[in-house]
C-alpha positions in Angstrom: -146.8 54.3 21.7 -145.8 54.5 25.2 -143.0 57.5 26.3 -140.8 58.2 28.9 -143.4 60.7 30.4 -146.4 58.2 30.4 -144.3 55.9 32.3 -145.8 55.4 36.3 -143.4 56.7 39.0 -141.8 53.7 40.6 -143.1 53.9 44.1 -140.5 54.3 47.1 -138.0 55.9 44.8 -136.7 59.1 46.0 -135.4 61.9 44.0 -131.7 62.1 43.6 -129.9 64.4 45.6 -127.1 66.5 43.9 -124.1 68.3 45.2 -123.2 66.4 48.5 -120.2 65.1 47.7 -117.9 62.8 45.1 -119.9 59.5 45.9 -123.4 60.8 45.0 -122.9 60.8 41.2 -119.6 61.8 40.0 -117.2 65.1 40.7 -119.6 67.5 39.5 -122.6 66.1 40.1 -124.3 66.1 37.2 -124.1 70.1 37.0 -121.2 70.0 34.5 -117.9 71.9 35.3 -118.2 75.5 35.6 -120.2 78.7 35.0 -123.6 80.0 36.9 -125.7 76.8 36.0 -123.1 74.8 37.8 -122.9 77.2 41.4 -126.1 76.8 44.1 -128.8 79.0 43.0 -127.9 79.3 39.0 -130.4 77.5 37.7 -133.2 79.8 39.0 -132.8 82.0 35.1 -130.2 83.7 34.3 -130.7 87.5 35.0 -129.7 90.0 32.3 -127.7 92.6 34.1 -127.8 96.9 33.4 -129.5 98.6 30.6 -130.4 95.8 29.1 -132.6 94.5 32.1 -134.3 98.0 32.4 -135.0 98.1 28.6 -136.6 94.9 28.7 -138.7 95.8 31.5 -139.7 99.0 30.2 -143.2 98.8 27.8 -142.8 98.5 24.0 -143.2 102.0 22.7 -144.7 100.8 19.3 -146.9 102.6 16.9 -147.9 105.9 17.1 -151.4 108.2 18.2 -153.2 110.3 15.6 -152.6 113.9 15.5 -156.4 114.3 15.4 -158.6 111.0 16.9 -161.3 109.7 15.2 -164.7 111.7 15.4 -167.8 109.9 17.8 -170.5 109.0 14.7 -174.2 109.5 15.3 -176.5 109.1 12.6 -179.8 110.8 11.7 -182.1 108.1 12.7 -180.8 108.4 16.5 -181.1 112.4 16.3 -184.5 111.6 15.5 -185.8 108.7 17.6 -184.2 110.8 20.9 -185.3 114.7 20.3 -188.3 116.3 19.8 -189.1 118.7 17.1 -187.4 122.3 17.7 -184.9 120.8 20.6 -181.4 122.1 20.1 -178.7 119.7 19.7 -175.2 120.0 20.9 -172.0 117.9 22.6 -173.7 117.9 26.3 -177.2 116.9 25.0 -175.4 113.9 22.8 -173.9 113.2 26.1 -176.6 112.9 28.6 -178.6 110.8 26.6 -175.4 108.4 25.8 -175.4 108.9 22.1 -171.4 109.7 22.5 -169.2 108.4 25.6 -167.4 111.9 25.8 -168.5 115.5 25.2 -165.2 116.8 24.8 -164.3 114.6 22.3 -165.2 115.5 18.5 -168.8 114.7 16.9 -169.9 113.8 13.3 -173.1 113.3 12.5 -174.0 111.0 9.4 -176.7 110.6 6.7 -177.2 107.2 8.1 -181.7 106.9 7.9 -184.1 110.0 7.6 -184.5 112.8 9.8 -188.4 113.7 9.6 -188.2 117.0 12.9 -186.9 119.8 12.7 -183.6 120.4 14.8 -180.6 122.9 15.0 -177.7 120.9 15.3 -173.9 122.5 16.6 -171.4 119.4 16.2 -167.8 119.4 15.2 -168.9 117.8 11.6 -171.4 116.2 9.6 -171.3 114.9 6.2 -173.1 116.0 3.1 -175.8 113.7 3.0 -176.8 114.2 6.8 -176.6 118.4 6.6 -178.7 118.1 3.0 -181.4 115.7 5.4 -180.7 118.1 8.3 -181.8 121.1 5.8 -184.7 119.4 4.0 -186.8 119.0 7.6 -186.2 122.2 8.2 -183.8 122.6 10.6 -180.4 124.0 10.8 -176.2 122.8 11.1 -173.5 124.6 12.5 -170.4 123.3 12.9 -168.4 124.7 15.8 -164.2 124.1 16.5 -163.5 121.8 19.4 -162.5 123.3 22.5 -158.8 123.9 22.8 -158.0 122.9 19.5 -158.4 125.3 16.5 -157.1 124.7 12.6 -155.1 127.5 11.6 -155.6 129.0 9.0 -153.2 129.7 6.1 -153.0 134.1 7.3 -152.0 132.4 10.4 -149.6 130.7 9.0 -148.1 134.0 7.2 -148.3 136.1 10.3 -146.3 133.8 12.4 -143.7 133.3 9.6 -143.8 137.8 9.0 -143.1 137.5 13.1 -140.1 134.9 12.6 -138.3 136.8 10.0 -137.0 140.3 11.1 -137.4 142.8 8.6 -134.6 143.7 6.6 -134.8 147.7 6.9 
């Protein structure tokens, strides 16, 4: 079925011209009577005006960041198709041979394949699986805290609240 917008343009028609006076097409010209829409210029959007403009063009706050991001994961069988037997294995190693995109960020290894050399590994984590295979060829896990960041521990805990609370003597 044919519509309005399939229609040809009628050649040597030209567009209508609003707002030059009462014999163009009626007293308002086809703009209605009053209000921005009907002024020169009003039809270009209407503008929201004070906080609410700036809140609009501020960005969504939405969601939140984890206290703690998620670890980088590198499983055995990488460990042991990159290092040689003996080699020590840490954050910078990982790094330079692009088995984790950051060294500061923290690294678990997992039980993912077999681990056949022997290797002493000092990561952030690794799960029970990978540190039983770790073990078994011989070598040796040690978990290390992450720079910066340490858990506390619950004496910690006690000795901060013992400083909070003045003694009642």
């Amino acid at each position: 079925m044919l519509s309005a917008s399939q229609l040809p343009k009628t050649p040597g028609r030209k567009k209508k011209r609003v707002g030059r006076g009462d014999s163009s097409s009626g007293n308002y010209s086809g703009r209605g009577m009053k209000g921005q829409r009907s002024r020169s210029g009003g039809k270009g959007g209407l503008k929201l005006r004070g906080l609410k403009q700036s809140m609009m063009a501020a960005p969504k706050k939405k969601g939140f960041s984890p206290r703690y991001p998620a670890s980088q994961i590198v499983n055995l069988t990488e460990l042991d198709k990159h290092f040689t037997a003996g080699a020590e294995v840490n954050a910078a190693v990982l790094y330079e041979k692009d088995l984790v995109v950051s060294p500061f960020k923290a690294i678990k290894i997992l039980g993912d394949g077999k681990l056949t050399k022997k290797l002493s590994i000092k990561v952030q984590a690794a799960s029970k699986s990978a540190q039983e295979a770790i073990t078994a060829a011989g070598g040796e896990f040690e978990a290390i805290p992450l720079p910066g960041r340490q858990k506390k521990t619950l004496s910690d805990k006690a000795k901060v609240k013992a400083k909070a609370k003045p003694s009642a003597s």
